[in-house]
MIVOLO-529756 format. One record per atom (N, C-alpha, C): z, y, x. Coordinates in steps of 0.2 Angstrom, whole numbers, padded with zeros to 4 digits, always signed. Example, Ala and Ser with C-alpha at 12.3 -4.5 7.8 and 13.67 -1.06 7.14 Angstrom:
% MIVOLO-529756
+0039-0028+0066
+0039-0022+0062
+0039-0016+0066
+0035-0011+0064
+0036-0005+0068
+0039+0000+0064
END
This chain:
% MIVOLO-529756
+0014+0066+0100
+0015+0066+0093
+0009+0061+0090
+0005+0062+0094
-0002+0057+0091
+0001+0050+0092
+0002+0049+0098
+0006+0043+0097
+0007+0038+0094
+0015+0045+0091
+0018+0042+0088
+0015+0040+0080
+0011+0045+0079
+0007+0043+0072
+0004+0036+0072
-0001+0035+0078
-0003+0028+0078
+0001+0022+0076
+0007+0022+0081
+0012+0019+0080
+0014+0016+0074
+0016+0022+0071
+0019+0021+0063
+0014+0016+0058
+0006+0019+0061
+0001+0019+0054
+0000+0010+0056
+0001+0008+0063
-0001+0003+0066
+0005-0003+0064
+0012+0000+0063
+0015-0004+0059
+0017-0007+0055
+0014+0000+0048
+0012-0002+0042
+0010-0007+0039
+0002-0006+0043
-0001-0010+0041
-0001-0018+0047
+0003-0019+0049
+0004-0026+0052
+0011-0031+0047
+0013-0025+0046
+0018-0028+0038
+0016-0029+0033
+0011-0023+0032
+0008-0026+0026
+0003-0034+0026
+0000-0034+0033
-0002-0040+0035
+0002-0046+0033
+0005-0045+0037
+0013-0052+0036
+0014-0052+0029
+0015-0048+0026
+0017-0048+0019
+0012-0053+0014
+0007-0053+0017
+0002-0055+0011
-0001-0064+0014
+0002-0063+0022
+0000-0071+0024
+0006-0073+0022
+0011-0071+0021
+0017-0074+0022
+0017-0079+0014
+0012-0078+0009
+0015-0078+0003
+0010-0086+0003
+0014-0091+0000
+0009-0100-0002
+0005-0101-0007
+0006-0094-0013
+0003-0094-0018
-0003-0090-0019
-0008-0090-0020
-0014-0086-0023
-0009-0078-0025
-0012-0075-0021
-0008-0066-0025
-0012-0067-0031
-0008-0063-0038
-0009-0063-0042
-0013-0056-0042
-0015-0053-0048
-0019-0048-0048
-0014-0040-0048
-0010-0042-0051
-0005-0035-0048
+0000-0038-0042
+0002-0041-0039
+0002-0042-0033
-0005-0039-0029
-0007-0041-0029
-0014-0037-0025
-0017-0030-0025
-0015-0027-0032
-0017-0021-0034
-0009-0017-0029
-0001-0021-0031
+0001-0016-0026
+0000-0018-0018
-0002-0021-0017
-0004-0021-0009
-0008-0016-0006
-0012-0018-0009
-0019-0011-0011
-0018-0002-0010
-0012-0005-0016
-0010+0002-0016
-0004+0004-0011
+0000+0000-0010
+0003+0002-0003
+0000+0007+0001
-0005+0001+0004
-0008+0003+0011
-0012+0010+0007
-0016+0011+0004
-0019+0017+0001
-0014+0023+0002
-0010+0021-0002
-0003+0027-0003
-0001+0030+0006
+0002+0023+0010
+0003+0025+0016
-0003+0029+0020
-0010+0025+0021
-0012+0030+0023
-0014+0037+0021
-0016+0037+0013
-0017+0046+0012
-0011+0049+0014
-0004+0048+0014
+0002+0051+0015
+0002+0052+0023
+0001+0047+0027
+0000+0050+0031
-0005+0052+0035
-0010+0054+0032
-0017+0058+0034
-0014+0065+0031
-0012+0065+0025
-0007+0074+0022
-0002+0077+0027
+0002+0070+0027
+0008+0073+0033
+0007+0073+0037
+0000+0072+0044
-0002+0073+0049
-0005+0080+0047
-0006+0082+0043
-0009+0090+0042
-0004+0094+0044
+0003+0094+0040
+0008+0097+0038
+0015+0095+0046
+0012+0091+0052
+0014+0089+0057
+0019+0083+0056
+0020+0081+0050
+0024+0075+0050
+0022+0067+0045
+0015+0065+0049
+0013+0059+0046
+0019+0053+0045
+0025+0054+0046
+0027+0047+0046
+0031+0048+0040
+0033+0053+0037
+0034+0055+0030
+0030+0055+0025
+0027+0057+0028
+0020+0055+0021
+0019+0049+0021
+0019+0046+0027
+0017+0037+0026
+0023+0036+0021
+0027+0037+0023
+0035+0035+0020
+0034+0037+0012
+0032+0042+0011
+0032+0045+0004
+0028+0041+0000
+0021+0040+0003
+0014+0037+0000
+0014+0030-0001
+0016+0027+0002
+0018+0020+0002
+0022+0017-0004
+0027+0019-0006
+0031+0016-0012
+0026+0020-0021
+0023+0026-0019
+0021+0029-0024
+0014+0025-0023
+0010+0022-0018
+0004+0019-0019
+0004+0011-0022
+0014+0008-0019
+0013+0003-0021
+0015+0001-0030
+0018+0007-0033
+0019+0007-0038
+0014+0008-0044
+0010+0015-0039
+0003+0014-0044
-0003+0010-0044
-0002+0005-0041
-0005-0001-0038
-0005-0007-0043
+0003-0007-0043
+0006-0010-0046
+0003-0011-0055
+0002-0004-0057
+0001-0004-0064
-0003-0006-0065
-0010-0003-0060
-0017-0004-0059
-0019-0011-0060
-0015-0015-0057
-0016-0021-0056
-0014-0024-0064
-0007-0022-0065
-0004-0026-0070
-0010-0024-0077
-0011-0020-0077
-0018-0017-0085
-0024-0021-0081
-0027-0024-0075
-0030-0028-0076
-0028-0034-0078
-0022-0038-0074
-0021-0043-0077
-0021-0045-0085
-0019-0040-0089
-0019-0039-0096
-0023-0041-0100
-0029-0037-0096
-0037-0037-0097
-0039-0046-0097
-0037-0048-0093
-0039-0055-0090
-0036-0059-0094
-0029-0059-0096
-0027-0062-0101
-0031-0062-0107
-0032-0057-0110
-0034-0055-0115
-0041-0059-0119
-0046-0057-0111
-0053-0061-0112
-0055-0068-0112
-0046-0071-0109
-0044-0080-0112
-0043-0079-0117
END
């Protein structure tokens, strides 16, 4: 089962990797706050759901909730940045 935890957490984050080479442009600041928050989301969830014996659920679960609230996080800094132009 350890494994397959590796596995999962291991492919994550090589996606998340490609995702962010993959891009021509400078990430902006909430692009990169949900990146961030992805991979945060994915690992706490599956550090919780390796407790509970099913980390690839948790990845699954933490991932979309990390990259959303990443997302925000980012987007209220970008605001900020705007702003102080």
């Amino acid at each position: 089962m350890k494994s397959k935890t590796h596995f999962i957490t291991t492919l994550l984050l090589a996606v998340s990797l490609l995702a962010s080479v993959g891009c021509s442009a400078p990430l902006s600041t909430r692009e990169q706050g949900g990146l961030v928050g992805a991979g945060l989301g994915a690992g706490t969830g599956a550090i919780i759901g390796s407790t509970v014996g099913h980390a690839a659920v948790g990845a699954l679960i933490g991932g979309p909730v990390g990259l959303i609230a990443g997302a925000l996080i980012g987007d209220q800094l970008m605001g900020q940045e705007s702003r102080r132009r």
